[in-house]
TIVO-408511 format. One record per residue: x, y, z of N, C-alpha, C in turn; residue in one letter. Coordinates in steps of 0.02 Angstrom, whole numbers, padded with zeros to 5 digits, always signed. Atoms other than C-alpha are relative to their C-alpha. Layout:
% residues N
XYZXYZXYZA ...
% end
This chain:
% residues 274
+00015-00066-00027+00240-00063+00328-00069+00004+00033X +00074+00024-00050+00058-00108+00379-00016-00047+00041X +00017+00073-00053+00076-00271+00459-00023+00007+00073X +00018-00016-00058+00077-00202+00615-00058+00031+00026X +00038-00084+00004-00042-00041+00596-00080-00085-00009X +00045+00021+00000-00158-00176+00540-00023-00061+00023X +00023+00035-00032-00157-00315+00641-00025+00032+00075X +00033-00049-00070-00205-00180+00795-00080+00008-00021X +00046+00000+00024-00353-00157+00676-00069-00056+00012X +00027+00039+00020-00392-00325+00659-00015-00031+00089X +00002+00038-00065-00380-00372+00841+00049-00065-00003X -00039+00066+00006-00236-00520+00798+00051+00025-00028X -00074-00011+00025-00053-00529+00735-00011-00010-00075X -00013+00023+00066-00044-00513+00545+00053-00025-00002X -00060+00023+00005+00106-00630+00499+00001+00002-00099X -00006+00002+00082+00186-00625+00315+00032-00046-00011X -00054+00064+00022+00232-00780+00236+00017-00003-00073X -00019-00009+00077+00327-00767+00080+00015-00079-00028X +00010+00078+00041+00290-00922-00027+00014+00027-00077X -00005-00031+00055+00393-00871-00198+00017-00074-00036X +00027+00038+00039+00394-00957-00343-00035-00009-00061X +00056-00011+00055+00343-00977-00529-00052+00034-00012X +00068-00083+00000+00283-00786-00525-00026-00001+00031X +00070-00013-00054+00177-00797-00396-00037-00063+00014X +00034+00038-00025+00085-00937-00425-00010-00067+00058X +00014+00036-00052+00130-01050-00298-00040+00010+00052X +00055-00049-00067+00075-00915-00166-00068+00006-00029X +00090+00016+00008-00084-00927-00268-00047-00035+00021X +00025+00047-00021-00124-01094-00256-00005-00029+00060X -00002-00012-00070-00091-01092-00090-00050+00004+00035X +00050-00060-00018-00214-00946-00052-00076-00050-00017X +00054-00011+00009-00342-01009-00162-00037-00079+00042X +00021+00058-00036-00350-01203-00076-00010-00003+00071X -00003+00000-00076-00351-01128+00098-00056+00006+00017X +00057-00018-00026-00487-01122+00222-00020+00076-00004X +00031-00029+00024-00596-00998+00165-00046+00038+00062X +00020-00028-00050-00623-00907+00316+00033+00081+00029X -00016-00068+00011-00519-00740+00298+00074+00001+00032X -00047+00008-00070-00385-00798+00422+00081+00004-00084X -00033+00000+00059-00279-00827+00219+00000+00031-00038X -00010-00058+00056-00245-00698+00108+00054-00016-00042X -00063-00024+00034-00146-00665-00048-00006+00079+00001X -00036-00063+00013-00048-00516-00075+00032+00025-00061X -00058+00023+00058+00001-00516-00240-00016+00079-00038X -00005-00046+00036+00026-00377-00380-00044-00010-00059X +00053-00001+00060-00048-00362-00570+00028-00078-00030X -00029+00050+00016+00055-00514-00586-00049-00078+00002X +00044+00044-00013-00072-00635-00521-00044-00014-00083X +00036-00004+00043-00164-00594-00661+00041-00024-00069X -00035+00024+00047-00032-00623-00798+00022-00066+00002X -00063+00050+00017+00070-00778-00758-00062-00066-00029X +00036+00058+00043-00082-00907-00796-00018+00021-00078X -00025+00004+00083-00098-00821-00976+00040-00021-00008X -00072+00010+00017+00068-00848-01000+00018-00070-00013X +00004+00044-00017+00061-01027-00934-00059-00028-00006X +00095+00021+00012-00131-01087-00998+00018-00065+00042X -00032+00079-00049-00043-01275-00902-00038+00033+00066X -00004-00015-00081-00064-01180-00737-00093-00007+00017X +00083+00005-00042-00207-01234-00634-00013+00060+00049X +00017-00045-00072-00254-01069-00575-00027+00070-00052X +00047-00034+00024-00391-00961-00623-00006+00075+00052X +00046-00037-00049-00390-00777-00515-00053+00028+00009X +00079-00025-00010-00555-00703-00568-00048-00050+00049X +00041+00037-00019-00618-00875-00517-00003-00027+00074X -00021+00032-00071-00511-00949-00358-00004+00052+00041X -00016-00055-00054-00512-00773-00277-00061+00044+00001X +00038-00042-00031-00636-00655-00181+00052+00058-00003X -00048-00060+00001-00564-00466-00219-00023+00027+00062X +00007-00001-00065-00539-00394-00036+00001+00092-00029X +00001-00071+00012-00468-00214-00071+00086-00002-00050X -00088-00022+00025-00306-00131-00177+00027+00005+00082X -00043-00014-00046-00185-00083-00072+00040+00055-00005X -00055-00056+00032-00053+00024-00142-00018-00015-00085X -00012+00032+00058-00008+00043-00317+00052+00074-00028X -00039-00028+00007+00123+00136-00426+00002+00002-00052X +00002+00029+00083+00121+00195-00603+00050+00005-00042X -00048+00013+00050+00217+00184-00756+00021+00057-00015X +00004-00083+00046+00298+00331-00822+00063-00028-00064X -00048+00007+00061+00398+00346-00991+00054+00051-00014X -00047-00036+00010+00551+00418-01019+00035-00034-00063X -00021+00017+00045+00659+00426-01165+00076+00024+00013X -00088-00049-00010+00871+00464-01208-00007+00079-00015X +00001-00071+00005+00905+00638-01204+00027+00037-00085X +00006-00031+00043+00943+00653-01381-00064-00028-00039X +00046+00011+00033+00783+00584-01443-00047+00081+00013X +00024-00051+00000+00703+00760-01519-00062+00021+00010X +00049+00004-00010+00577+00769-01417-00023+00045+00079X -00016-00032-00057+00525+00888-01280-00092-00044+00039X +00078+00044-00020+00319+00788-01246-00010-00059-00037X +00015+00068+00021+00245+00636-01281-00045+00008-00074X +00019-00002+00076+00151+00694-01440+00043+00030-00033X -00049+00010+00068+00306+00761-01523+00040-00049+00000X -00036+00099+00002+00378+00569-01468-00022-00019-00023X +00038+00063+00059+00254+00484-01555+00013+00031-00063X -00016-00033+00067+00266+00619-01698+00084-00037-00030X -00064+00010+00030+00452+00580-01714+00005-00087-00009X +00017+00077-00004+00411+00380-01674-00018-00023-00058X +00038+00023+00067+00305+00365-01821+00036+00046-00061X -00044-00026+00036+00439+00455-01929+00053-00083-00010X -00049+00055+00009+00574+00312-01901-00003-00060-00042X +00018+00047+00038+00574+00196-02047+00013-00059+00038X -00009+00075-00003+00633+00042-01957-00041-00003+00110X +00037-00017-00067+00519+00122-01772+00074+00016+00047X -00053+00000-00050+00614+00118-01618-00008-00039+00058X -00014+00072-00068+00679-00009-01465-00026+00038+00059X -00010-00009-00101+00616-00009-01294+00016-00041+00041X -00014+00037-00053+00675-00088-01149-00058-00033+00038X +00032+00041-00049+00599-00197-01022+00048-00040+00051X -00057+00017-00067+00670-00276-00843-00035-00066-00050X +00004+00076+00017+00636-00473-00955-00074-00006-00063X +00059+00007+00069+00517-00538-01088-00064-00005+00064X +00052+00003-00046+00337-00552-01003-00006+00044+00053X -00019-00035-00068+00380-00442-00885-00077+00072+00014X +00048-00032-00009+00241-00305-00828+00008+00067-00053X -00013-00065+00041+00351-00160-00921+00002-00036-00069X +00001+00059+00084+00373-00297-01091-00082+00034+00003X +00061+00002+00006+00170-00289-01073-00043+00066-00021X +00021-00053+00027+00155-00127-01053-00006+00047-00044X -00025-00030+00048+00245-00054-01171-00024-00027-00074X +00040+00018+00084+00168-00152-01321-00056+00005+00007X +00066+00018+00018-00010-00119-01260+00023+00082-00015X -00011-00048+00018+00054+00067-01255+00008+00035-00079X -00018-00012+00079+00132+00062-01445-00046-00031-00050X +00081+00030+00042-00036-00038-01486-00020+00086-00024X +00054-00078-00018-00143+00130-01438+00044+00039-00045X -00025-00070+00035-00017+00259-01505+00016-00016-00067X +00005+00018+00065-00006+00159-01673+00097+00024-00013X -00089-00014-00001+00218+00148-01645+00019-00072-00037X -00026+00069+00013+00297+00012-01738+00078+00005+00058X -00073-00027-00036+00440-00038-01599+00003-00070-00005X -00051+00053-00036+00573-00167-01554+00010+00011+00049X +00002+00023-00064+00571-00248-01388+00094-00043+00003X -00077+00009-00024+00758-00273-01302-00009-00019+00087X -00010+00031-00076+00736-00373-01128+00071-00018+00038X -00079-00013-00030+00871-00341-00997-00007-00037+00076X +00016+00040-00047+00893-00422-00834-00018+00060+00049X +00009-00054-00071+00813-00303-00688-00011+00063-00048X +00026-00056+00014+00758-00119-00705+00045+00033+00002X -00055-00040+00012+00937-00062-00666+00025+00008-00068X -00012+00023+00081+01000-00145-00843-00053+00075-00017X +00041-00049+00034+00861-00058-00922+00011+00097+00000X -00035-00085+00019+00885+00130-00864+00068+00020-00019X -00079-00028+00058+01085+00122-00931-00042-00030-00072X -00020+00011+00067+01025+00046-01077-00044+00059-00033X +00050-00056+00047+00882+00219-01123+00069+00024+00023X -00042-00041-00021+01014+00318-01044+00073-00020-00050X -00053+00012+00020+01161+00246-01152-00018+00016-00107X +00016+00006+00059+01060+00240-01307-00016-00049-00034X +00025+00077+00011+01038+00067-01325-00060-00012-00029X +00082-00010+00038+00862+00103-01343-00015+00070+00010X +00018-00072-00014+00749+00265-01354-00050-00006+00029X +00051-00054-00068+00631+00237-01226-00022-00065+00040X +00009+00040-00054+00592+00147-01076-00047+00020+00058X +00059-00006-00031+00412+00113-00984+00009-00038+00052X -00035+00068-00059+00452+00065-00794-00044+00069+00056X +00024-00024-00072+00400+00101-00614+00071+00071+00013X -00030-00055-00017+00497+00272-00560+00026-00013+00065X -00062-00005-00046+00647+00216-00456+00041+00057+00007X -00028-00047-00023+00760+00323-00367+00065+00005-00063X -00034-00011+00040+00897+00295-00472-00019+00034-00105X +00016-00027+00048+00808+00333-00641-00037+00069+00037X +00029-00078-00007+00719+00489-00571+00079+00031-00006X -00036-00054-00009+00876+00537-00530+00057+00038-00064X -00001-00020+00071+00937+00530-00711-00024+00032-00035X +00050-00040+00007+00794+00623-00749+00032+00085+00014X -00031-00060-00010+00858+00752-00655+00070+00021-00019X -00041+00002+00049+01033+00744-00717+00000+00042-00060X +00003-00007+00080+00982+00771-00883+00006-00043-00063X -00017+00034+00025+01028+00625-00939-00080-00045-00057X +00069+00030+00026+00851+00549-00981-00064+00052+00003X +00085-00054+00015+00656+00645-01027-00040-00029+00023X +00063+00031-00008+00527+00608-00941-00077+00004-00034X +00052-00027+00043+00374+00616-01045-00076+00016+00017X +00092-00002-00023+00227+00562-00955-00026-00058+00055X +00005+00056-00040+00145+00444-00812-00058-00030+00001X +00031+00042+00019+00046+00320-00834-00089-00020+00041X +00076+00001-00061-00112+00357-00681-00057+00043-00056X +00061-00028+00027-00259+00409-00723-00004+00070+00003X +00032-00077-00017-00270+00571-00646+00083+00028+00008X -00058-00017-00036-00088+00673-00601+00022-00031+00054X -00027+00039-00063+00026+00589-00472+00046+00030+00026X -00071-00038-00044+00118+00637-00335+00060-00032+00002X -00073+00021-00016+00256+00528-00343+00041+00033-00054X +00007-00060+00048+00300+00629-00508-00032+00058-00010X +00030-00064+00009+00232+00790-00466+00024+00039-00071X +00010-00051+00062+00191+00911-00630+00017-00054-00039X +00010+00052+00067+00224+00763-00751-00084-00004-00046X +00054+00006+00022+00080+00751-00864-00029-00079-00010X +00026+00083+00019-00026+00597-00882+00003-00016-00058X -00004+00041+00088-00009+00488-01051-00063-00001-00020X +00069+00009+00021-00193+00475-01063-00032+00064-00025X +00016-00069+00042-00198+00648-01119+00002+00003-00063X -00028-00006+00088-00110+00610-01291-00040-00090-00029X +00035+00060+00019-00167+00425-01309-00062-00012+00071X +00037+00011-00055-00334+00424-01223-00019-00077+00013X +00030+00079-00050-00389+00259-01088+00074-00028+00010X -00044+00032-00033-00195+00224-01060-00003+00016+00048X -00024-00011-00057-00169+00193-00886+00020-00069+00023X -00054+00042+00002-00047+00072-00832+00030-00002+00092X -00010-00006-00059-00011+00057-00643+00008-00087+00038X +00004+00071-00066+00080-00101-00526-00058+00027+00047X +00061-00006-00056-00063-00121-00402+00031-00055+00058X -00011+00028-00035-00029-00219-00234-00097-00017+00025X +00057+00037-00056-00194-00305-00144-00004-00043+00023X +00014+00093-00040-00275-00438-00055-00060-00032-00025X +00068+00071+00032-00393-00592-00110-00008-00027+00038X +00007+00077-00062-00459-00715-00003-00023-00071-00042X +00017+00053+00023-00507-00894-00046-00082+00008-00022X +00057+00002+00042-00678-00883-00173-00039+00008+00045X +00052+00013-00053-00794-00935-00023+00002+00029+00032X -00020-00041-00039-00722-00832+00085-00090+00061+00020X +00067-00051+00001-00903-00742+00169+00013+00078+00000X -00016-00086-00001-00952-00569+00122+00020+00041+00049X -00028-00051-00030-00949-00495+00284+00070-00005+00018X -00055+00005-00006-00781-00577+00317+00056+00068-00049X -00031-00012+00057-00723-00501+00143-00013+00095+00030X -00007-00072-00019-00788-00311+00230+00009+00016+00049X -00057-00007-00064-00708-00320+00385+00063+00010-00005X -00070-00023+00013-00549-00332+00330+00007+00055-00041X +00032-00045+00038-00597-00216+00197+00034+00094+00036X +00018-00051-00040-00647-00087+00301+00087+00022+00068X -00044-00025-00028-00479-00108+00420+00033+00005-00058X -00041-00023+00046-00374-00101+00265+00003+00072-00003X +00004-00070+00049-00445+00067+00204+00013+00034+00074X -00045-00049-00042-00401+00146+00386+00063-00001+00009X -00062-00002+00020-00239+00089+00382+00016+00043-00037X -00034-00037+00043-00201+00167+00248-00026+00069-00023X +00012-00083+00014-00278+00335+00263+00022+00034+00059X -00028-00076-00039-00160+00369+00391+00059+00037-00032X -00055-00062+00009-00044+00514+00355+00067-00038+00003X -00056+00028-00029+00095+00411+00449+00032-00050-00067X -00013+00064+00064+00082+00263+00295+00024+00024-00061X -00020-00021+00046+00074+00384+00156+00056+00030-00004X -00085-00036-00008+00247+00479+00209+00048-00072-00030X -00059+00034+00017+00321+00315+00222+00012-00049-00063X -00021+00018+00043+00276+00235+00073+00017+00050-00070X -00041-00039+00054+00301+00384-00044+00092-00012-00030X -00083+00006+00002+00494+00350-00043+00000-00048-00040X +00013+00050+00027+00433+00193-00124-00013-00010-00075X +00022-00001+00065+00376+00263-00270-00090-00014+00008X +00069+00008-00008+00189+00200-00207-00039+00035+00035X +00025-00071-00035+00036+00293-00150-00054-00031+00014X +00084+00034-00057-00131+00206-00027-00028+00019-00070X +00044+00003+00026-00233+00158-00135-00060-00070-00027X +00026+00072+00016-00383+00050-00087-00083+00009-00030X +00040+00032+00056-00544+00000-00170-00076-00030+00057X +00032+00054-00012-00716-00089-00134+00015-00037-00024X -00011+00097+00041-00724-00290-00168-00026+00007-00060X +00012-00012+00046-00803-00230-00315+00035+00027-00041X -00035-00050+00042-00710-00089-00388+00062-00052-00021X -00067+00055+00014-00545-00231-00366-00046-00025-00052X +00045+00042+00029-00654-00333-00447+00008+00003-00072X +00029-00032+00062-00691-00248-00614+00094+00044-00002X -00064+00003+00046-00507-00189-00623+00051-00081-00005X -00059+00070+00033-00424-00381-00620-00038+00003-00067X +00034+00010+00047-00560-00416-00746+00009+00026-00074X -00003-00031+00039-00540-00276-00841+00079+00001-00032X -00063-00004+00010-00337-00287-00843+00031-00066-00040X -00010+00072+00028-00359-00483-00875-00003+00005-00069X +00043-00014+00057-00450-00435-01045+00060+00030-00018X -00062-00051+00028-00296-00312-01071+00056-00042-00032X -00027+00038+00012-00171-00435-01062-00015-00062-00036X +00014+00059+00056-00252-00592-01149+00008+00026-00058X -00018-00019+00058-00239-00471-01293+00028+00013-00010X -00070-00014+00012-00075-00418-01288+00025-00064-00017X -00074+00065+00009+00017-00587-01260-00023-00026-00059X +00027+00058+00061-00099-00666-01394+00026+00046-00063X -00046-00042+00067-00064-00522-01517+00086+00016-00005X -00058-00006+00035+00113-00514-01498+00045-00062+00020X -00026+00084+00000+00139-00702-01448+00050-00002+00046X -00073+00000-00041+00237-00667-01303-00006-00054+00049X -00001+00052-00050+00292-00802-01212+00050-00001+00069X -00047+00017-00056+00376-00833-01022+00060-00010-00003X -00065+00034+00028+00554-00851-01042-00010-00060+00053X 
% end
């Protein structure tokens, strides 16, 4: 949706080359061995940041191999539960949560997965004893809150689960941004009832470590017009995502800070890659 918008920016053709692969990291290593001149970017999600925990084998360090350029987009978590779990907010969910002698299951689109991650740093904070039930994809997952399978499921807000939402079929409880979001208008944020959760896929760009500063605020700088046009935000709303970019710094201090998040999850609940 920007390729274009921002290679007019840049004065040159942005091209996208999808290099997939063992989570991401191929397109990492890629990125991070390239000439170091701005002309190479990754594009990657919060994922970058997880798959070498996961994999300590993997030769690939992002705080270290990568220069943070800007976010890009990003999209947050929200929680919903089945419609008979007696619960109309997220603090009489945890109230009834921490009632259940044996807790209660949540879903996830796979083990490791960003919603797996989230959801146990979530039931860290709110002090939930739960069982984890990994399903293939995010479709799986909303029949299985919606069926009963489990009572609650922490995921990106697809069209098809909103629209369960509306239904009646599923509760939405709360979303996972920092501040209110428009892609869930009037939802309340989670960080109200358990304060410092916030939980959000992020999209950006890195360049290769060396990569020079002003290189790193040139692009920068066309990024963040891109995406404060009007035209971008219409079209990725539909997406579920909402412009949102960053200094090389601010990126910076959230991988860092998210890295720290996750090393303590997987290590405390030993989760491993399927």
């Amino acid at each position: 949706m920007i390729q274009a918008q921002l290679g007019k920016e840049l004065g040159q053709p942005v091209i996208v080359d999808n290099k997939p692969g063992a989570s991401g990291v191929i397109a990492a290593q890629y990125v991070a061995k390239s000439r170091a001149d701005g002309y190479t970017l990754l594009y990657p999600n919060n994922g970058v940041l997880i798959a070498p925990l996961l994999n300590p084998k993997t030769e690939s360090d992002p705080l270290k191999d990568f220069k943070p350029v800007t976010t890009v987009t990003s999209v947050p978590m929200v929680l919903v539960t089945n419609k008979t779990v007696p619960a109309a907010n997220l603090a009489e969910f945890i109230e009834y949560a921490k009632k259940q002698p044996s807790g209660i299951m949540y879903a996830s689109a796979g083990t490791a997965s960003y919603g797996h991650l989230s959801t146990a740093r979530f039931s860290q904070m709110a002090g939930l004893t739960v069982g984890h039930v990994p399903y293939k994809g995010e479709a799986a997952t909303t029949m299985a809150v919606r069926s009963g399978e489990v009572q609650m499921l922490m995921t990106t807000p697809s069209a098809a689960m909103l629209g369960q939402v509306t239904q009646g079929h599923l509760t939405m409880l709360g979303v996972a941004s920092a501040t209110p979001s428009t892609v869930v208008p009037g939802v309340p944020t989670i960080n109200k009832v358990v304060p410092g959760f916030v939980s959000e896929v992020w999209f950006g760009l890195l360049a290769p470590a060396a990569t020079p500063d002003d290189v790193i605020q040139k692009i920068n700088a066309a990024v963040r017009k891109v995406m404060s046009d009007d035209a971008v935000r219409v079209r990725l709303l539909p997406t579920g995502a909402v412009p949102q970019t960053s200094t090389p710094a601010e990126f910076g201090t959230i991988m860092a800070r998210e890295s720290a998040q996750w090393r303590e999850i997987i290590g405390k609940y030993n989760i491993k890659a399927d």
